[in-house]
N, C-alpha and C positions, 0 to 999 in steps of 0.2 A: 282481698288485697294481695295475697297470695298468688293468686292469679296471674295478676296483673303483672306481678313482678315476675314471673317465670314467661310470660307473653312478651316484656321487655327484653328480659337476658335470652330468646331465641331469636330474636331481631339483628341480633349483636351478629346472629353468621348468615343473613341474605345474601345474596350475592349482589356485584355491584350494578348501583340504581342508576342504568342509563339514560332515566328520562330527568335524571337530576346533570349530570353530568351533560346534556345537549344542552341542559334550561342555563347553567352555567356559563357554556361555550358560547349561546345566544343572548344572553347577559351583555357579553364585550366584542359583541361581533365587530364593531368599528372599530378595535385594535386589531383584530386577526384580521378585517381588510386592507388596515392600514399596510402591515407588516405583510401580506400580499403581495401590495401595491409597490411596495419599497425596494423587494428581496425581485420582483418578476422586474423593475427596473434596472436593477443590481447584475442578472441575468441578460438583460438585452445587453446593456453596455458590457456584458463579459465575453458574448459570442460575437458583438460588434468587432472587439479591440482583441479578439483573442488570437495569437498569429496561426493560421490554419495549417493542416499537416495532409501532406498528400502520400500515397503509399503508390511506391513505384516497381515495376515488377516483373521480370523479365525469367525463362526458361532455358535451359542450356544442354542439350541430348549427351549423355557421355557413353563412348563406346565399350563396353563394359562385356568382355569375351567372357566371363563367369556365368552370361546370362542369356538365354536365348542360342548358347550353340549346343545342344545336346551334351551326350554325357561325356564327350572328349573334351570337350569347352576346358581350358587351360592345359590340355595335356598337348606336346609338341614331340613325337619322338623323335623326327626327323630333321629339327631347328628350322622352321618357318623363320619367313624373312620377319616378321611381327616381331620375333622373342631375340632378333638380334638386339634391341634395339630398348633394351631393359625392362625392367617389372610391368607385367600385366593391371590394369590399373581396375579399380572395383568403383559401382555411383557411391557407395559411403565415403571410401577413401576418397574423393575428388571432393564430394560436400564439405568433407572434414576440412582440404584444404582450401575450399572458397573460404569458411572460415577463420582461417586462421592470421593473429593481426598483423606478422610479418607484410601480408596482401594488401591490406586497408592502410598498411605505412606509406608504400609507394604509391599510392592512390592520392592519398597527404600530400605527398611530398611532388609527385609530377604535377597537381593540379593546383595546389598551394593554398589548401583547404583550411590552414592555421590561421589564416588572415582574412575578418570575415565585414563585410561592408554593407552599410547601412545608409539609408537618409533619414534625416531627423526629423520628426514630428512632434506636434503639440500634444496630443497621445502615448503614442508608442513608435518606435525605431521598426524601418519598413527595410528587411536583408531587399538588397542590390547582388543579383548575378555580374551582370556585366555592367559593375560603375564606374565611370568617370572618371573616380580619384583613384589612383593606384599607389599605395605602401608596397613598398621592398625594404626588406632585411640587408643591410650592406654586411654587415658583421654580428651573428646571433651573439648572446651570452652564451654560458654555460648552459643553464638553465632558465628556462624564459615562462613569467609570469602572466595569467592573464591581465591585458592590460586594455583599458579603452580609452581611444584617442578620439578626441572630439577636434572639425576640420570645417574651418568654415573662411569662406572666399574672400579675399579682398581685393585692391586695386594692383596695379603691376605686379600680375603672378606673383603674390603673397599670399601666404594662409595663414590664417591664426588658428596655433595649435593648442590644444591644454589637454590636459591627462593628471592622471596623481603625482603631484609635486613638480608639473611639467604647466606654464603658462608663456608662451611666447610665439612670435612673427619670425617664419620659415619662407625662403623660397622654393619653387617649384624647382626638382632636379637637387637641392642641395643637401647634402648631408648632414643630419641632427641630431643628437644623443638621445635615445627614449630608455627611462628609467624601467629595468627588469625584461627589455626587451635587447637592445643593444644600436647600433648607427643603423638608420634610417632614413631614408627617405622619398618623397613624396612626387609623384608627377602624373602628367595629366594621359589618361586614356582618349585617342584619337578616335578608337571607333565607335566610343559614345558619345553623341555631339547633344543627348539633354542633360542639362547643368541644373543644379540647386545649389542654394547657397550653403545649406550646412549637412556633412555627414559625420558617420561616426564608424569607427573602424576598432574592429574586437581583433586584440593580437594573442593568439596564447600557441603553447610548445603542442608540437604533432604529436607525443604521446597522451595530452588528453584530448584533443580533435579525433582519433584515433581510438580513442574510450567512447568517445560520443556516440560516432557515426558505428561502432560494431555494435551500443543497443541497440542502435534502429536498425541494423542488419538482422537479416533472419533468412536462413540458406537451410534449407528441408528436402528432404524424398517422400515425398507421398504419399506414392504408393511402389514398393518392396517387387512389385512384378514388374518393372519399366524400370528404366534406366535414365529419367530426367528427373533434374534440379530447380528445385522452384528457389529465386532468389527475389527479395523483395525489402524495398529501403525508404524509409521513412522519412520526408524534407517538406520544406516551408515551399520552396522552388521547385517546381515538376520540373524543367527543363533542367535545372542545375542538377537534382539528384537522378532525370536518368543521364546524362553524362557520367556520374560520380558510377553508375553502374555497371555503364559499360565501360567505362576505365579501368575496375575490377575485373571484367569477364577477359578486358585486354590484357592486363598484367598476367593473370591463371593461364591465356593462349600459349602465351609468348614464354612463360616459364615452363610450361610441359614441353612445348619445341625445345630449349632450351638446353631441358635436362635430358632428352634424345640425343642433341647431337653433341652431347660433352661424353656419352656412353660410345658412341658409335666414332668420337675419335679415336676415344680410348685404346678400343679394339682395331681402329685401322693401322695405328702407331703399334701397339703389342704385335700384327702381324709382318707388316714392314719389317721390323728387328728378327724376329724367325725367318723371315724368308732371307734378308741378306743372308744369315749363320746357315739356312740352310743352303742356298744358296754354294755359297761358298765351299762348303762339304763333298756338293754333287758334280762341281768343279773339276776339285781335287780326284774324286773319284773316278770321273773319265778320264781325267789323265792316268790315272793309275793302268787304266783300259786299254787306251791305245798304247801305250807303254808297253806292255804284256803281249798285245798284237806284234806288235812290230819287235820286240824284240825275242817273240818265239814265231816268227815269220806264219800267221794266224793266217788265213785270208778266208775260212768260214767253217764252222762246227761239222765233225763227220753227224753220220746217220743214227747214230749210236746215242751222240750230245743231243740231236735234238729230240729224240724220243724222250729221253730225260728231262731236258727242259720242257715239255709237253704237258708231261706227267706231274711235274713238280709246280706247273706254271700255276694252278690255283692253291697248291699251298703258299707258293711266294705273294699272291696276290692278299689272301688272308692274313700274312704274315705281317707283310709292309700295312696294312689297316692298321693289325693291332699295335706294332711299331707306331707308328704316325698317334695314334690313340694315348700311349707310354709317354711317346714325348711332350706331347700338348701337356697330359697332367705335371709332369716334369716341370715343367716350364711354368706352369699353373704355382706349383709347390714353392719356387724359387722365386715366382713374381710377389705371392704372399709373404716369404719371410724376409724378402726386400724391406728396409722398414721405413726407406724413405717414398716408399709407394701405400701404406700401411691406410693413408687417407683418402686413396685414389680407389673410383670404379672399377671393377673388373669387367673385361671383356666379355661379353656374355656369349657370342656368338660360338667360343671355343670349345663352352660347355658341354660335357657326354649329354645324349641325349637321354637324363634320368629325374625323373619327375620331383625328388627330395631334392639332386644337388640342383637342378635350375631354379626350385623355391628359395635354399641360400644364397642362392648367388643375386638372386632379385632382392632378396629384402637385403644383403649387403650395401646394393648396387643405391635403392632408397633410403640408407641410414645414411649413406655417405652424401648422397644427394641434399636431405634435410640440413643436416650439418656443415657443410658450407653453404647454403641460403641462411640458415639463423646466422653462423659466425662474421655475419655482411653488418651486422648490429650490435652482436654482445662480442666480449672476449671468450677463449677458450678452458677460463677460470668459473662460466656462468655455470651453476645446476645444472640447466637445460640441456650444456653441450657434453658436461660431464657424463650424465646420465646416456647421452647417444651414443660419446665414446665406448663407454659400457657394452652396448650392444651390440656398436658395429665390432666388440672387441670377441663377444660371442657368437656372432652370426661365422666371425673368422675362423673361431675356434669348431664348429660345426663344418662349415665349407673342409678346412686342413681335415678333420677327420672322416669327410664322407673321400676326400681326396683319395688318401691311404687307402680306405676301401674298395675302390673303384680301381686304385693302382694296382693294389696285390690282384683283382681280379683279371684282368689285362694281363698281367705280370706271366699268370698262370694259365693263360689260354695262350701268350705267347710259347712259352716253356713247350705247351701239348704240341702245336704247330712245331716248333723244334723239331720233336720228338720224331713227328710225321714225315722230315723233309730227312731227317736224318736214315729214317727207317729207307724212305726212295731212294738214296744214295747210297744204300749200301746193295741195291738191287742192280744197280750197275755197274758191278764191278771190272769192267772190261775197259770202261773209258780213261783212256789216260789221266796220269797224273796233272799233264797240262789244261787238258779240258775243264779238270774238275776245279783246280785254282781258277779257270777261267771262268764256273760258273758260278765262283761264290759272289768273283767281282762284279756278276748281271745280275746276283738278286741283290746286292747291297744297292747296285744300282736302280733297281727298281723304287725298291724301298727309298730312296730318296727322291727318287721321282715322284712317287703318288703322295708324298709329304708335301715337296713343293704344288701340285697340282693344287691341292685340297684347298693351301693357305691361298692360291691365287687366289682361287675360285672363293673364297670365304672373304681377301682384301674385294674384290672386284664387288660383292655381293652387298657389303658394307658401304664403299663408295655410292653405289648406284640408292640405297635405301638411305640414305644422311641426305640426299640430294631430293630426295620424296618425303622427308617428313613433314609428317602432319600433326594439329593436338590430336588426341584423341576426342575431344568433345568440338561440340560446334554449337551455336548460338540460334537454336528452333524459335523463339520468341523477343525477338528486340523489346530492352526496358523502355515501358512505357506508362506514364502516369494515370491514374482516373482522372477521370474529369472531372468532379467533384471531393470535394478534402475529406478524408472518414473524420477528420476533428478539427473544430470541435463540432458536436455533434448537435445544434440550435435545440432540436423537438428535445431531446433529454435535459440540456441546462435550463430549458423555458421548464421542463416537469419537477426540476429537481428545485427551481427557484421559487414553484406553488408551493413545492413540497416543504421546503422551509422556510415561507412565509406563512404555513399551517402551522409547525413544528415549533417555529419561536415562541410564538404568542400562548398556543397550548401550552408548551414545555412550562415555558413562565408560572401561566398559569397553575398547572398540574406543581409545580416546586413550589411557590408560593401559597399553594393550600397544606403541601406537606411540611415547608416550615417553620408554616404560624400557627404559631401554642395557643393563639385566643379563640375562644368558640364564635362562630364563624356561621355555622346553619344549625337547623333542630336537627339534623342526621348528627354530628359532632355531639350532641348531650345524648339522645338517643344510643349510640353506640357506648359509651362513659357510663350510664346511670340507666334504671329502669325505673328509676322517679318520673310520674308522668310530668308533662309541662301543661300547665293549665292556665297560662296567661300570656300573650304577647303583649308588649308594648310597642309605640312604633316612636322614633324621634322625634324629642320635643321639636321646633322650627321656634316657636316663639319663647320669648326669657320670663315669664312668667312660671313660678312653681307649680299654680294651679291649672289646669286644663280643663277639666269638668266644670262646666255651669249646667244652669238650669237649662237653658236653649240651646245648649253646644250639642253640632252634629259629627265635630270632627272623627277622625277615625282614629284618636289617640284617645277620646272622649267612648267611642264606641267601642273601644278593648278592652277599658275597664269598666264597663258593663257588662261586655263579656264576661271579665272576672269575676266579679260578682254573681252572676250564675252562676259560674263553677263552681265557686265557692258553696253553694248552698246542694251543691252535692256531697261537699265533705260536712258540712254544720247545718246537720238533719234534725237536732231537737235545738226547742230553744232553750237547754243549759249550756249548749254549745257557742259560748259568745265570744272568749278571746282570739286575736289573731296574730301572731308572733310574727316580724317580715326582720329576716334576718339576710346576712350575705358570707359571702367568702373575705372578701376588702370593701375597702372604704371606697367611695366613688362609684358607685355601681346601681344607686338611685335609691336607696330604704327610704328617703324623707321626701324623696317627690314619691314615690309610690304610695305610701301612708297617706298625706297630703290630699290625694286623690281619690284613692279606695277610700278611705273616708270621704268623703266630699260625695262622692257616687251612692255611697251607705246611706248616705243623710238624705240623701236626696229620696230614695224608696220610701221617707217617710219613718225613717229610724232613727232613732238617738244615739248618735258614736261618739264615743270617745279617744283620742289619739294619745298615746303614753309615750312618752321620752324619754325610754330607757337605759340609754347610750349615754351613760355618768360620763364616760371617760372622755370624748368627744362629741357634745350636743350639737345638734344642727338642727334640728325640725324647726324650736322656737324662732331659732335666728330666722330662715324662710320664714315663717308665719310673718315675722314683724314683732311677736308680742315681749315681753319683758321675763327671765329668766331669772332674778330673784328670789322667786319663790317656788317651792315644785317639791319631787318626790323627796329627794335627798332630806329636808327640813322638817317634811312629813316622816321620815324614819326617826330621827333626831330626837325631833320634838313630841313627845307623846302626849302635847296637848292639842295637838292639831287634829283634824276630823279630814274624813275625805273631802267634804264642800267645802274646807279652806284650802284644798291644791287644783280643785276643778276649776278650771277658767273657761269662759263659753268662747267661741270664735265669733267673728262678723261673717267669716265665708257661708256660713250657713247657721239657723237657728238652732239644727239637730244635732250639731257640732262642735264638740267639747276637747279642751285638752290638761294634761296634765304634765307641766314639764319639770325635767331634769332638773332642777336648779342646781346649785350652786356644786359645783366638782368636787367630789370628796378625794380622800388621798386611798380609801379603803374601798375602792366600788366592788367589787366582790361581795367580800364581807355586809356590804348594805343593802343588797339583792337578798342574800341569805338571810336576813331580818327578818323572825315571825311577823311583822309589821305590815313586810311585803304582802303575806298571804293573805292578811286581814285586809289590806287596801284592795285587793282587786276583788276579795269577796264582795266588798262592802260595794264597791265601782259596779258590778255585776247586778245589785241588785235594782240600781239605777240608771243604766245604758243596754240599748240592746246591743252593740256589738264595743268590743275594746280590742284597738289596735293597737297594738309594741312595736315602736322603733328601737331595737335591737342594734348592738355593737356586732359588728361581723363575728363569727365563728371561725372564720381560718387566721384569726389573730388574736384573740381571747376567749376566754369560754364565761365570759357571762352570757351568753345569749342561753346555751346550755343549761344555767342556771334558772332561766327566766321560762323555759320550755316547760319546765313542771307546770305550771298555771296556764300557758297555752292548750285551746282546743285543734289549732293549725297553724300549722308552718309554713310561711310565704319564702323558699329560698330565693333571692332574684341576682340574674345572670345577665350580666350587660356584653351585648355583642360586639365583639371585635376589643374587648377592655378585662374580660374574667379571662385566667389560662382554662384550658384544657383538666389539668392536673387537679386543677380546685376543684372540677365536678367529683373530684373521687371522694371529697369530703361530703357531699349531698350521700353518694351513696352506702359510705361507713355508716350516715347518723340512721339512713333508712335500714341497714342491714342490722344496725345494732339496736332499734327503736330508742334509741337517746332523746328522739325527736318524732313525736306522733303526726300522724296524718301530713305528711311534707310532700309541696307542692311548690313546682318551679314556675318564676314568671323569669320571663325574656326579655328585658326592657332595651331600650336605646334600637330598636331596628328602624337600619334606613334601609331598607329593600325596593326593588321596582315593581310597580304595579300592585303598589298598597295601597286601599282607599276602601272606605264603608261606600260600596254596592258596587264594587269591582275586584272581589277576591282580595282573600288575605295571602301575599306572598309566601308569606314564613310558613303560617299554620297551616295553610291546604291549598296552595301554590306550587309546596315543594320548592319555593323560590329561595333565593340567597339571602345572606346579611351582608351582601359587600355591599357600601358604603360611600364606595368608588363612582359609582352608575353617573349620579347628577354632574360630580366636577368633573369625568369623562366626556358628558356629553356636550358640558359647556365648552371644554378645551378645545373640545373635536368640531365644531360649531366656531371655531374662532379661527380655527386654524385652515376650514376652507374659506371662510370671510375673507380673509387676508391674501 
């Protein structure tokens, strides 16, 4: 026994039994088709009706001098016409501002993407590119809610309008209040000449139209060695969203020209103003000149002046550079602490040719840039503008001190030059006093010459490149749609709709075993107890208590045959006669069991006798039919009674005897413990070969426990789909504690499929189920293609 029991508790950790779980699965395969059948319809009409999404995609080359020019690539010593003309532009920086939603607003707003139109279906609402019916905003709200307006035709250019809290007859061209939207109205589009009776028009505010369309945006580089933008926009309409795309790639054009030639005024105008003042200077100073001619009667330089001037002519030339160089910065220094200019681009073209100050002057020239494009939408109070202010207030503060630096340096190569012209001039000392006044007035006039020259040549340069601007990028790939929608995607929603029409019914399934407490298959007692089970029953079908006759070949007639041999593996001599058939609860069949196994006893040609031991609730007699009167209770009572005056014989059988309960006592306990007891079933013993006890359940009183002393075996019986779980743990206490010798489970009430004597037993060696369910499933499922 021992054995056995240690062969049961290592059962307990097999791992899981898949041919139980298929047997299961193919149990209720007409649900898991049904829910197939249901979820892959469910599926077609989802890919039918679902509005499909096209991905639209177009490329745009940006010319990117960081990349592909060698290792001078951004370095300009000499001010190329390119770097007049502001900041060198990089492919990040330009992705960055493809996406940025400032872009996608004007996109909104030129195309009028907030207002979105539909024709009406018996299904689902089919968007309209170019509809018929055209909504205009005559006067927005403040704030404008989404709003849908439903538009459907009537006689004399009328429409009947309705919307939320909005029901009435509108004419075409007149103007009508729309609630959260503001005066509107409605008229007819000429170049669409197909008409339907009814559409439907989505109104909402450009900053969520605007939120929309930048998820479906996606603006990427690639690849990091190339200098092209892959843009790509996601819409129900291929034609509508590549327009929507190349109206983006137009607005980016047209702002890069833009912000060129707002730079390249800049500096046209900064040089105009110099030249007039200088101008005016070099004026003055020829008169000074002919002045001095004529009034020291000059008519041309002895031989003497002009060796000097000769000699001195490429310091004056180096001189007037570095001059012209002093006053640019000058001029640079004055235009920055200007403060009514504090917001405006700097001239770029004027810049020293030095690699740190052209960097500030560029990222000055794009903070300022940024910042009047955003301030076109928010105030000057926003974060966003705050924070540029900031910068452009630092990139100033950089520019003014690389100024300084650059100044003192000039400053001090002028001074040397000085030093030089001064040193030649005292080598001359021969030439007159007049000569020499006369030659300071030709290099000042120099130096104002090669000032003017430089500014011409730098306006003219200017002019000529504001008149050739170009973006810097160009559009390599026109947006253009697939030809088929990436979604929805038919082959994945058809796999995903097998997928859970599998999933349901399993799921169900698999939950519904984990949250019913009732024992359910032999796996379920098996895992709980290592009490063997040694009897199946299968479900009565007919209302009679008895099932065994003498000719019965049924298969509830042929399991407790079965039992009956089992049993005679546990009651191996014959002093082994009693048989104790106890339960967890009431309802779980002790009295049709008894009833039977007796009746099956009697039948081998044995004498049984059936005992009603269950004081407290009798039911066998009542089943029998016979009269309850007289029985054990009277027999304890009455000490003149004998056993043959509680033995009553049954009709069911001639071998077949019983002895019942009578009359309910108020002490049944106490009346079991009666030496009286021990004496009756010794005395019953020596004249029946087997004695079966209808017993009170055990997980609700302990007479049965009581009545187990005199028992040779224990019938625990377990009604499927009606005992919990939790009850089996009281089979395995009584077997761990021996409270209860030799205990042996039967299984009664199983309706399983593919149970029948000489067609496998489901339960016992089918591995098959206890569900219950089989027969009225298959009648339903049987009804329900009928119909």
């Amino acid at each position: 026994m021992n054995k056995i029991i240690e062969n049961r508790v290592s059962d307990k950790d097999e791992p899981l039994d898949i041919k139980q779980i298929v047997s299961r699965l193919l149990y209720n395969w007409y649900w898991i088709l049904l829910s197939v059948i249901i979820c892959v319809i469910l599926a077609v009409l989802y890919a039918r009706y679902k509005t499909p999404s096209y991905k639209i995609a177009a490329r745009v080359l940006v010319n990117d001098e960081k990349k592909g020019s060698g290792l001078m690539a951004g370095s300009d010593i000499l001010g190329d016409l390119g770097g007049l003309l502001g900041a060198k532009s990089t492919v990040d920086n330009e992705a960055e501002i493809l996406r940025t939603r400032y872009l996608m607003e004007q996109v909104v707003k030129d195309m009028g993407l907030n207002i979105t139109n539909y024709r009406r279906g018996r299904v689902k609402n089919t968007e309209l590119y170019k509809s018929p019916v055209v909504l205009k905003i005559v006067s927005a709200e403040d704030t404008i809610k989404e709003t849908n307006v439903d538009i459907e035709f009537l006689k004399n250019d009328q429409l009947a309008v309705s919307s939320k809290k909005l029901d009435t007859v509108v004419h075409l061209d007149k103007p009508f209040k729309l609630l959260h939207v503001g005066t509107v109205l409605i008229s007819r589009n000429p170049a669409v000449k197909e008409l339907y009776t009814k559409y439907r028009v989505n109104v909402t505010s450009v900053d969520s139209k605007v939120a929309d369309l930048m998820e479906d945006l996606a603006v990427e580089v690639r690849n990091k060695l190339i200098t092209i933008v892959d843009l790509s926009l996601n819409h129900p309409i291929p034609k509508k969203g590549e327009d929507i795309l190349n109206k983006l790639i137009e607005n980016y054009v047209q702002g890069n020209v833009k912000d060129k030639n707002e730079i390249a005024d800049s500096t046209v105008k900064f040089i105009q103003n110099r030249l007039s003042f200088i101008g005016k200077e070099l004026g003055d100073l020829e008169g000074n000149i002919q002045g001095f001619k004529q009034k020291n009667n000059l008519a041309d330089m002895t031989e003497q002046s002009k060796l000097l001037v000769q000699t001195t002519g490429q310091y004056v030339s180096d001189l007037s550079k570095t001059e012209t160089q002093i006053s640019i910065l000058k001029s640079l220094q004055e235009y920055l602490k200007d403060g009514t200019k504090n917001k405006r681009v700097l001239p770029s073209s004027l810049v020293p040719a030095d690699l740190v100050f052209s960097s500030a002057v560029e990222k000055f020239n794009a903070l300022t840039l940024e910042r009047a494009r955003r301030l076109i939408g928010v105030t000057e109070a926003n974060p966003a503008i705050v924070l540029i202010d900031k910068e452009i207030a630092n990139a100033r503060a950089d520019i003014e001190a690389n100024l300084v630096t650059t100044l003192d340096a000039f400053t001090i190569t002028r001074n040397r030059l000085s030093n030089q012209m001064k040193k030649a001039e005292t080598q001359v000392r021969g030439v007159p006093e007049i000569e020499r006044n006369y030659l300071n007035l030709a290099r000042q006039q120099q130096i104002k010459q090669e000032l003017y020259l430089f500014l011409m040549q730098k306006s003219e340069e200017t002019a000529i490149s504001k008149t050739s601007n170009i973006s810097n990028s160009r559009t390599i790939d026109p947006p253009k749609s697939e030809v088929k929608p990436f979604n929805p995607k038919k082959g994945m929603i058809y796999i995903v709709g097998v997928f859970m029409g599998l999933l349901i019914p399993i799921s169900t399934i698999y939950l519904k075993d984990i949250l019913n407490d009732k024992i359910h298959t032999k796996a379920d007692i098996s895992k709980l107890t290592a009490v063997p089970v040694i009897g199946e029953i299968s479900h009565n079908e007919e209302d009679s208590n008895l099932v065994v006759a003498n000719s019965s070949r049924s298969a509830v007639s042929e399991q407790f045959r079965a039992l009956r041999t089992n049993l005679s593996f546990y009651m191996k001599t014959k002093e082994e006669k009693v048989i104790l058939i106890t339960s967890s609860m009431a309802g779980e069949g002790k009295s049709f069991a008894a009833i039977n196994l007796g009746n099956v006893l009697a039948l081998s040609n044995k004498k049984v006798l059936l005992m009603e031991l269950d004081l407290r609730k009798p039911g066998l007699s009542a089943k029998l039919g016979i009269s309850n009167h007289e029985g054990f209770t009277n027999y304890i009572i009455d000490a003149g009674l004998t056993a043959k005056d509680v033995v009553k014989p049954l009709s069911i059988h001639r071998n077949l005897s019983i002895v019942s309960s009578g009359p309910v006592p108020p002490n049944p306990a106490e009346m079991l413990l009666d030496d009286r007891t021990k004496e009756l079933i010794d005395d019953l013993k020596q004249q029946f070969d087997y004695i079966i006890i209808d017993a009170p359940p055990i997980g609700i009183v302990a007479d049965a426990q009581l009545i187990a002393v005199h028992a040779d075996v224990c019938l625990y019986l377990v009604r499927q789909n009606y005992t919990a779980k939790q009850q089996i743990n009281i089979i395995e206490e009584l077997s761990r504690s021996e409270k209860m010798k030799n205990i042996g489970i039967v299984v009664n009430d199983i309706d399983g499929h593919g149970y029948g004597y000489g067609y496998g037993y489901g339960y016992g060696y089918g591995y098959g189920s206890y569900d219950d369910s089989e027969s009225k499933n298959k009648k339903w499922f049987k009804k329900l293609f009928k119909s």
